[in-house]
N, C-alpha and C positions, 0 to 999 in steps of 0.2 A: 709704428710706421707712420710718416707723414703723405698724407693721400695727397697733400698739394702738389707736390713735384713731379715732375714729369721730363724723360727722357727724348731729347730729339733727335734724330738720327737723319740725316740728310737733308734739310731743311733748306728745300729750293729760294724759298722767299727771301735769305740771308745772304747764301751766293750771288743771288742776282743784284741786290744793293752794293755787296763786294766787286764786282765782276767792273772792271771799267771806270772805276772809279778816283784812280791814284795811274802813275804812270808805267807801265809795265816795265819789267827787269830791264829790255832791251833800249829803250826810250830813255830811261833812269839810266844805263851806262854811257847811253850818247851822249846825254846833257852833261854827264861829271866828268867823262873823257875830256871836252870841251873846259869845263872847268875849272877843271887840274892845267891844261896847255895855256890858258889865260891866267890862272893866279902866276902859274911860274913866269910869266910874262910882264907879271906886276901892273898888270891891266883891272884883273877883280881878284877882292880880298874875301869879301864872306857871301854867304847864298842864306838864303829861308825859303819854304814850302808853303804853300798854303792851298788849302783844300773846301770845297763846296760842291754843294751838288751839280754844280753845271761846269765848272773845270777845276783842275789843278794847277796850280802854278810854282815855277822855279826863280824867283827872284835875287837878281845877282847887284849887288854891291860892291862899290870900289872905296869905300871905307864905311865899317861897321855903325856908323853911327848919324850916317845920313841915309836919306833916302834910296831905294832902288834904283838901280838906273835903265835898267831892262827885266822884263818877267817872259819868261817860255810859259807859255800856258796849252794847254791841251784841253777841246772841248769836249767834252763826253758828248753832245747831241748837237752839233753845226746845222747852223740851217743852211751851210754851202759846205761842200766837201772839202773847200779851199778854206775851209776857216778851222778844221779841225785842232791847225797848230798856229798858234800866231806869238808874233813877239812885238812886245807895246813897251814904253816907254811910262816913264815915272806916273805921267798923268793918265794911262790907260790907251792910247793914240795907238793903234795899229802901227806899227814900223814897216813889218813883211808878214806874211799869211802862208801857208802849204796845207795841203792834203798827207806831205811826207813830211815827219820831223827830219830827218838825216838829212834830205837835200835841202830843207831849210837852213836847216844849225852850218851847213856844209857850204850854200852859196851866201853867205850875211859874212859881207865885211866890216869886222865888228867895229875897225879901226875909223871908218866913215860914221857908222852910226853914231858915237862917242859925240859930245856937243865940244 
């Protein structure tokens, strides 16, 4: 029997690193809903994720092999309630900000943003 091992069972401290950390089901279907209505639009071709401790991010491309041209990001600790969700441009520039991703993603005329 190896004494080393030990069984964890409900283990708060992992949860809580988990918990808020990536975008939730509902947030992840706004942004691909979105997504899916722009590729079919021939607007944007590929997306990437990218994750840290302080937000997530959805970065969309209009051909795979340049740059981002927009990232959704979501902060996990805003120091303004109005920055929880923002959407920034290639060099990181704020575009638009909300408290709500929906009625962000919802009032952002994508076709103005575009340079």
């Amino acid at each position: 029997m190896n004494n080393n091992l030990r069984l964890v069972v409900n283990n708060t401290d992992i949860k809580r690193l988990e918990d808020n950390h990536f975008f939730e089901k509902d947030e992840l279907k706004i942004i691909l809903d979105l997504y899916a209505k722009m590729v079919s639009e021939g607007s944007w071709k590929d997306y990437g994720l990218s994750i840290s401790s302080k937000q997530v991010g959805f970065s969309v491309f209009k051909n795979a092999a340049e740059n981002a041209i927009y990232k959704i990001c979501k902060n996990f600790k805003p120091k303004n309630k109005n920055l929880k969700y923002l959407i920034t441009d290639t060099n990181g520039k704020i575009l638009k900000n909300s408290s709500e991703l929906n009625s962000l993603l919802k009032n952002t005329n994508w076709k103005k943003l575009q340079k």
